[in-house]
Structure formats: C-alpha cells, structure tokens
N, C-alpha and C positions, 0 to 999 in steps of 0.2 A: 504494500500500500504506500508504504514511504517514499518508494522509490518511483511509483508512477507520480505523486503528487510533486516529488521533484525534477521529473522530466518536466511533466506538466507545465511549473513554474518557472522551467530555463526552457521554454521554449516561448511561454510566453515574454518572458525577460528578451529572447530574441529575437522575435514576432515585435515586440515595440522600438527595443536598437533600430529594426531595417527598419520600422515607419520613419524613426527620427530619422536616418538617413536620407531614406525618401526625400520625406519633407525639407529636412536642409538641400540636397538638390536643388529640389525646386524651388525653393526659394533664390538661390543662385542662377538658375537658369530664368526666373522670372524678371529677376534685376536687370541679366543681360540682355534678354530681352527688351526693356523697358529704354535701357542706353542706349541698342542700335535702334530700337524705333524713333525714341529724341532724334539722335545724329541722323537719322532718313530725315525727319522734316526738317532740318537744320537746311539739310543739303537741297532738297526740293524748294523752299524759299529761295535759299539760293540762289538755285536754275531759273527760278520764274524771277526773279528780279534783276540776274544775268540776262532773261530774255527778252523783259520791259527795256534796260539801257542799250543792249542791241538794236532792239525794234528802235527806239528813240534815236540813233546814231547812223542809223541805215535812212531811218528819213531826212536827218539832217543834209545826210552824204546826196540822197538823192536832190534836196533843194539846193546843193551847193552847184550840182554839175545842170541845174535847168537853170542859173543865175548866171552859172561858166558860160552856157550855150547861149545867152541871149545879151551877153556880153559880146562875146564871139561877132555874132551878128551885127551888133551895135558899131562894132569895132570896121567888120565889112563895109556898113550904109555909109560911115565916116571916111572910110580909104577912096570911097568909091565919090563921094562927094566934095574931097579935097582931090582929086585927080581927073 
C-alpha cells in the first residue's frame, strides 16, 4: 500500500514539475512572440511612411521635370524671337 501511495505521489510531484515546465515555456515563447509582433508593426509603419515620402518625392520629381520642360520651351520661343 505504501509503496503505491508513493508512486502515486512522485508521479504526481512529476505530472506538476512538467506542467510548470510547460507553462514556463510558454510563457517564454508568449513574450517572444509579443517582441516580434511589436518589431513587425514597428517595421510596417515604417514601410508605409517610407512609402508616403517616396510617393511625396516622386511627385515633387515629376513637377520639377514638367517646370524643366516648359522652361525648355520658354527658352526655345526666346532663341527663336531674338534670332
């Protein structure tokens, strides 16, 4: 009898060791979880605010070369008016 009621008790003594195991795990793996998800929207702001000053610097680029061109032109009506 003794000897079952002492299996018994170290097995439950080691049945609760692995849960705390378990559960320290995951708790670990929960954390890191929670950092790489932080550092993804870190990185996704980001991008998209990397894409807003793109988008913003490709239109400025595009107004600069329609002011070059009609400079350009300007430049032409004048050569052609002094000649």
């Amino acid at each position: 009898m003794k000897q079952q009621s002492w299996y018994s008790a170290n097995k439950k003594k080691s049945s609760h060791n692995n849960l705390n195991k378990i559960s320290a795990e995951n708790n670990i793996l929960r954390e890191r979880l929670r950092v790489a998800t932080d550092k993804q929207h870190q990185e996704m702001s980001r991008a998209i605010d990397l894409k807003e000053k793109n988008d913003a610097l490709q239109a400025r680029l595009h107004q600069a070369k329609l002011e070059a061109f009609k400079l350009k032109e300007l430049n032409i009506k004048l050569k052609n008016i002094v000649t």
